[in-house]
N, C-alpha and C positions, 0 to 999 in steps of 0.2 A: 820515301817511306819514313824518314828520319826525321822529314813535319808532321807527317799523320800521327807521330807516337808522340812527340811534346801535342800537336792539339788535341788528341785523345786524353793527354793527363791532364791539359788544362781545361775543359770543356769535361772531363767527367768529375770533379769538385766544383765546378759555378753551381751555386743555389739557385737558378733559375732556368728555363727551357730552353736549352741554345742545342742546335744541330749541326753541322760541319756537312754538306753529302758533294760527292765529285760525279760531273756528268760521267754515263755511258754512252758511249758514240755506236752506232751503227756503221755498217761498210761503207754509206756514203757521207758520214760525217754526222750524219743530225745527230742531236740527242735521244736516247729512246728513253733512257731513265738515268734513276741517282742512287749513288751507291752512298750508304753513311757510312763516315770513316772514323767522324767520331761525335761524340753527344753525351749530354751531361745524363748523373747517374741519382741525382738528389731528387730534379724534380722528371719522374715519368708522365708515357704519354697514357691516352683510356685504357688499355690493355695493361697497365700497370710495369709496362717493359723499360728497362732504364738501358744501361750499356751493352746487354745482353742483340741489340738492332745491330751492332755496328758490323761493318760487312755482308748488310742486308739490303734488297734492294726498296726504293721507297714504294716502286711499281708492286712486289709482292704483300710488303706488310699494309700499305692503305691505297688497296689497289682502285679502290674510288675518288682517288685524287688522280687521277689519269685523264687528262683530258677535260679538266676543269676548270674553273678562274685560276684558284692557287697553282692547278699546276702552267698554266699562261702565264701566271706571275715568275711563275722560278725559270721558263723561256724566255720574258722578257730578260730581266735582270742580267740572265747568263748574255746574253745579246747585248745589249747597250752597255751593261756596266753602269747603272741607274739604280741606285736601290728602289725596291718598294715595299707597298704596308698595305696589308688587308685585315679594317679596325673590326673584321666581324664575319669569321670563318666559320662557315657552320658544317661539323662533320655527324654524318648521320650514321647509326652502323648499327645492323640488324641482328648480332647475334645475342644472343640471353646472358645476362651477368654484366652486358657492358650500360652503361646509358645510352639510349638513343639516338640522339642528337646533343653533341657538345660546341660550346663557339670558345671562337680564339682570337685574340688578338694579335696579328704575324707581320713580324719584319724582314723582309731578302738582301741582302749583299752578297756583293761577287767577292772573294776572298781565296787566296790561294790557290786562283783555278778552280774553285768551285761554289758554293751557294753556303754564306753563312745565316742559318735560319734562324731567328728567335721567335720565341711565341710563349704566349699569356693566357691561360685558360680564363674565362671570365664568367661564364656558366657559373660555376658552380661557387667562388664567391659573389653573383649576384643572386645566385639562391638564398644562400645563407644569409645573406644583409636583407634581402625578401621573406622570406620564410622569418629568421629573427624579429623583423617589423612587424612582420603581420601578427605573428602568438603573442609578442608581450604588446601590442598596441602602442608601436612604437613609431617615429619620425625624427630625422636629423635635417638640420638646417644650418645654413652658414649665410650670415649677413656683410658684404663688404664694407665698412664706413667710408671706406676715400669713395669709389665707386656707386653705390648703395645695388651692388647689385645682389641679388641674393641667390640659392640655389635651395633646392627641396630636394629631398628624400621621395622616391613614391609611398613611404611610411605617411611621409607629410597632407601629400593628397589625398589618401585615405579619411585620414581623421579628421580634415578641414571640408571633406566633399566635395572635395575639387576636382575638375578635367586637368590634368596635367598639360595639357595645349595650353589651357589660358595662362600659366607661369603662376610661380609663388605670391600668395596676395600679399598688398603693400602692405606699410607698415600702418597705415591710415587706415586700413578697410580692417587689418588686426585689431587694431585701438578703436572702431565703432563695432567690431564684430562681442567686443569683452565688457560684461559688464558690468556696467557704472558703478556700482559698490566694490569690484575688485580692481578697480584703478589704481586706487593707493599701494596694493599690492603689487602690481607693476614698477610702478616708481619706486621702493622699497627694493625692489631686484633691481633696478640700472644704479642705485646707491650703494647696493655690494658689489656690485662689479667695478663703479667707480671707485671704491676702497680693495682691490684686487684679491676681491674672494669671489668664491663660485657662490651661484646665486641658486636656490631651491624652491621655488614658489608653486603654490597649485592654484589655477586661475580658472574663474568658469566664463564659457566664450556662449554667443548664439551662431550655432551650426545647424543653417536649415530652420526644420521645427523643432528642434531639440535645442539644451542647455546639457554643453560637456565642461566635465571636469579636466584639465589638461593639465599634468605636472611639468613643467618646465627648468630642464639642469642649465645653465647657461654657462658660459666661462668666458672671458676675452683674452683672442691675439697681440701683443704691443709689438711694437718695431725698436729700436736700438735701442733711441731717446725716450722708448716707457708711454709712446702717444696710443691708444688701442686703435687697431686697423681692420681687426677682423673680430666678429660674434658666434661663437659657436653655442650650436644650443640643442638639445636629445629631447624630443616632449613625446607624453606617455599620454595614451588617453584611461585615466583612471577613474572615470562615469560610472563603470558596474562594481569595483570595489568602493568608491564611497555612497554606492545605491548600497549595495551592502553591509556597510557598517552601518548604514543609517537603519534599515530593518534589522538588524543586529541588537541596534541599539536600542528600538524600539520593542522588540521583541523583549531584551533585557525588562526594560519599562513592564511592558505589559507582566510578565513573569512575577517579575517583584508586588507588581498589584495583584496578581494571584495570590502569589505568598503571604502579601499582605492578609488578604482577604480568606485563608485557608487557616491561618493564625485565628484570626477572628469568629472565624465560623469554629474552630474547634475550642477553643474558650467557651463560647455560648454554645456549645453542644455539652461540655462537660459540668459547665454550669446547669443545662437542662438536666442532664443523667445526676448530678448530685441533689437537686433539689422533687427529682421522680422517683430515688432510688437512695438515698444515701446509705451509706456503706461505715457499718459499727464496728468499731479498730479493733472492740474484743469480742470473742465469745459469749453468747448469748441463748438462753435456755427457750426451749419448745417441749410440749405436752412429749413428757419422755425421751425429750432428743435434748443434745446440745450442737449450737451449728455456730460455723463462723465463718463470712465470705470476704472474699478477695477480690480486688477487682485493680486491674492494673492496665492502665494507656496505653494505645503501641506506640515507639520508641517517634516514630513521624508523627509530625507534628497532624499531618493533613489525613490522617487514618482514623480519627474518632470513627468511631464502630458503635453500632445498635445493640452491645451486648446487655444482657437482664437478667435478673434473678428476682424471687418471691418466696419468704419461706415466713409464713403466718399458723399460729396454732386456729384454728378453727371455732365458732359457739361450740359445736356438739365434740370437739375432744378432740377432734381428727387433725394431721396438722399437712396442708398443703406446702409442695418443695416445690419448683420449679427452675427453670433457667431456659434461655434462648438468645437467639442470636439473628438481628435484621440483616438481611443483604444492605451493601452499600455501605458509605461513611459519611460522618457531616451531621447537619441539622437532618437532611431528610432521616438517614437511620433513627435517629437518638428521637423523632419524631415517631416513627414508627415503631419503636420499643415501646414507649408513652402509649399509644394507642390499645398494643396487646396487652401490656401489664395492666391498666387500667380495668379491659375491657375481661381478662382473669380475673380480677376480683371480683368487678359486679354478677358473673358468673357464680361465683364460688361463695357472695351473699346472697343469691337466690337456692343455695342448697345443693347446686350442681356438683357431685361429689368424684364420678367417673371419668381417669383422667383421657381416655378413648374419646368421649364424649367432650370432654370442654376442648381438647383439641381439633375436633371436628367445627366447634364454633369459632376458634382462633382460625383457624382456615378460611372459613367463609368470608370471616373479615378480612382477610389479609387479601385473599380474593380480589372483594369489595374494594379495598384502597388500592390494589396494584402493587401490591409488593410482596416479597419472597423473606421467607425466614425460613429458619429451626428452631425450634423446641423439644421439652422435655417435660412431662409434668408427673409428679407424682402425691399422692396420699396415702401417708403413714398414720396407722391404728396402733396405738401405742401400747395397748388393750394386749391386741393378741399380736405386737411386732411383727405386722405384715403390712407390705411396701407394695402397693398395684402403681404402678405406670406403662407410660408411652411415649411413645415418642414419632415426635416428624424430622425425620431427617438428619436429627440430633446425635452425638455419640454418646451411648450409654455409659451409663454409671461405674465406677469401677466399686469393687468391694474389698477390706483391707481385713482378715479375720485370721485372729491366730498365727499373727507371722507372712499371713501367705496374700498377696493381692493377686484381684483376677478380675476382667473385663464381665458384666453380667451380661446374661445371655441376649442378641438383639431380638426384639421382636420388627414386622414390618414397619418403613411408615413412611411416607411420601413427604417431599419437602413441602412446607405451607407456603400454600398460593400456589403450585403448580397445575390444581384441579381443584374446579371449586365445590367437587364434593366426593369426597376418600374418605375411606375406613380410616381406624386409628388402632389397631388391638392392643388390648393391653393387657400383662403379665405382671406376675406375685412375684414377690421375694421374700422369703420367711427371714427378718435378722435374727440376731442373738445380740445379748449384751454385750458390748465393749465395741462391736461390730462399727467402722469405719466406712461411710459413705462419700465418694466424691463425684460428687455433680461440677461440669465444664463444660466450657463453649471451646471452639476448634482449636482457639489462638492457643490456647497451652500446650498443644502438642505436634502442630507444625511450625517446624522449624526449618530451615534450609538446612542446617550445618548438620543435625543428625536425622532428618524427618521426621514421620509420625510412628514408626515402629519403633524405632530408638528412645526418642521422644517418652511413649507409653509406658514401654519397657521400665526407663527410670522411674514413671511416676508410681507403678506399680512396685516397684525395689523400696520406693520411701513408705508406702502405706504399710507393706510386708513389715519393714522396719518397725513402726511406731504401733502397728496393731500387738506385734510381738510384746513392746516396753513400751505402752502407752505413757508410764511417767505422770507427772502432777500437767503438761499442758499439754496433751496428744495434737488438740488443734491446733495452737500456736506452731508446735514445734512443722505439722505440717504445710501452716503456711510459711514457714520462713524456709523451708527448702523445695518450694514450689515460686518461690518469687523470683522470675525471672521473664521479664518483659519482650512480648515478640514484639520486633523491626516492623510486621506491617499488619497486626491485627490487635484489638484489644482482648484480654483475658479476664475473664470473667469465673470465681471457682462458687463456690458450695458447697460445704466440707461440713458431715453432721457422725457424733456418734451417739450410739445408742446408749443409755444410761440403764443401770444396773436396778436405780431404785425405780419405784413406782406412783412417783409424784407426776402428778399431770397440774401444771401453772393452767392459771385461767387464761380464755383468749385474749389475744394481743390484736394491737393496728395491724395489719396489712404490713408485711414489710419490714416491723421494726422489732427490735429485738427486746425481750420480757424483762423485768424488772426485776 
């Protein structure tokens, strides 16, 4: 009893799987099983049991070794006195929680009257060295110099497509498999290793019908005298991260020519909208109104927007306001502005005075081309300051009187281009003198960070303002607290108040603001 308790304390601190077990003898002698007496406590068996076995029998705890090689091994052993070794024990075991089948590498001696057992689980570090290989696409290799024999990894076979029977290919069939422009690259790595630094190199080989990318860590063995003997080397097959960078790359490319080409297009869009549209820095008089418009870029560069305005006194006295807004950004919009605003004037010099009606033709058009807007149109009688418009799709006008702003009432109107033939109704507004008009396209009043109620709300708080204390520049002062550029549409205003006296200026261009 007094070996069992030193081998029990020396065998339960070994770092490694060692068992101690003493035969049980039957009546007539034979062995029927093994009793552990003592066993290490660091590394446990599948069951997760360390020291907690000892004085257990080996027939109870793995009663499938009964009658087995291993257990023919542990009779021999105790019989001759012969150690033995079985390089590849495989224990199968059916309950749930354990792994199925584990292997071992096991060695027997007879040792104080009984069987000193070692064993090596090897399962499950050739998993991990498997399992490691295969996710990061990995292989290790070792080259002998004195020998030239060499050894592969199954990581190795993998990436080279090789049968593991035919053995690691030479170093000649490596050096015709790699190609001829990445040679020098080669030679460049046995030069750092010959100056005793590790070598990093990525080498494209032909593998099969393909061309991989293979990173290559290398390092060298020396012996006393500093002579190298041995080549280690870990190579990664990195084909799909440098497919990837490459489409990355390109992608980049292509991106940038985008951007190039979004820059460009919004230059010459805004060059078109300036030269279809230009936009007068001041205040400018209409048969009994004075108007002043805004018009402000969104903050993206690749956002140019089809917004428009029209505000012309008329031959016969009456003065046409309008604004609207093309779907889309780019030349096509700012093309499609061009087209409606054009195509309201030649309207509105054939006498067409009903803004129901020239919306009704703005439609057909839009129709006709294939594209989608909003609008607004109205005509102001300066005569007896009454305002008839309509509108497609558009947000009505706000009104700034006496202090107090207020959204005007909407009538119906379908967006243009939806149907290529819809009503348009159109509704009065009687103004009064001093009376504050703002006509707008959407970008003014959504906004992400407060929305369109918030948004409104303000715009409305500032007309209330300045209708209250119009002051010597009601206009001005309105656009400079309206100037504020949305992030992803262009803003477009129209801002008219009604004048007190009852001068009507003769008709103007189309567009531009009276003399």
């Amino acid at each position: 009893m007094a070996d069992e308790a030193v081998v029990r304390e020396l065998l339960a601190a070994i770092p490694v799987g060692c068992t101690w077990a003493l035969p049980v003898r039957g009546p007539d002698g034979s062995i029927t099983d093994f009793r552990i007496a003592a066993t290490s406590d660091t590394i446990r068996d599948v069951f997760g049991r360390g020291t907690q076995r000892i004085d257990s029998l080996i027939g109870e705890l793995y009663p499938q070794v009964i009658g087995g090689p291993l257990w023919d091994l542990y009779l021999e052993v105790m019989s001759t006195g012969v150690s033995g070794r079985m390089d590849e024990f495989r224990f199968e075991e059916s309950r749930s929680g354990v792994i199925a089948e584990s292997r071992f590498e096991i060695s027997v001696h007879r040792v104080l009257g009984g069987l000193l057992i070692w064993w090596q689980r090897v399962d499950e570090y050739q998993r991990r060295l498997e399992h490691t290989e295969a996710l990061g696409s990995l292989g290790w290799s070792e080259f002998d110099l004195t020998t030239g024999r060499a050894d592969w990894s199954p990581g190795m076979y993998r990436i080279f497509d090789r049968d593991p029977a035919a053995g690691p290919l030479s170093r000649t069939d490596q050096a015709r498999a790699m190609l001829p422009d990445d040679r020098g690259i080669s030679e460049a790595a046995w030069q750092t290793l010959d100056s005793g630094a590790t070598s990093d190199v990525t080498v494209r080989f032909h593998i099969g019908e393909r061309v991989k990318h293979l990173r290559i860590l290398s390092d060298v063995a020396r012996d006393a005298s500093g002579t190298p003997v041995k080549i280690y080397a870990v190579v990664q097959d990195v084909t799909a991260r440098v497919d990837s960078r490459t489409e990355i790359e390109s992608l980049s490319d292509r991106l940038r020519t985008r951007e190039m080409t979004a820059l460009a297009e919004h230059r010459l869009a805004g060059q078109l909208q300036n030269m279809i549209q230009p936009v007068p820095r001041a205040p400018f008089e209409l048969a009994g109104l004075e108007a002043m418009v805004s018009y402000l870029p969104a903050e993206s560069a690749a956002r140019v927007g089809g917004d428009w305005y029209h505000a012309q006194t008329l031959p016969d006295g009456l003065v046409a306001l309008a604004i609207g807004d093309v779907a889309g950004h780019g030349l096509e919009a700012a093309s499609g502005m061009a087209h409606l605003r054009f195509a309201l004037v030649a309207w509105l010099s054939i006498g067409i005075r009903e803004p129901g009606e020239l919306l009704r033709h703005m439609n057909r058009l839009c129709a006709q081309l294939g594209i989608t807007g909003t609008a607004l149109v109205a005509i102001y009688d300066p005569r007896t300051r009454r305002l008839p418009w309509a509108r497609a799709g558009h947000p009505p006008p706000m009104l700034g009187r006496g202090g107090r702003g207020t959204d005007l009432e909407r009538p119906p109107g379908l967006l243009l281009g939806a149907e290529p033939e819809v009503d348009f109704p159109t509704t009065s507004t009687d103004l009064e003198p001093g009376d504050l008009i703002l006509f707008y396209t959407d970008g003014l009043v959504e906004r992400r960070d407060r929305g369109v109620d918030g948004r409104s709300a303000e715009i409305r708080a500032h007309l209330s303002s300045v209708s209250a204390d119009p002051g010597p520049e009601p206009l001005a002062r309105i656009h400079r607290m309206l100037y504020a550029p949305s992030p992803d549409d262009d803003t477009c205003t129209l801002a008219v108040r009604v004048l007190t006296t009852g001068v009507f200026p003769v008709a103007s261009e189309p567009g531009s603001p009276e003399k």
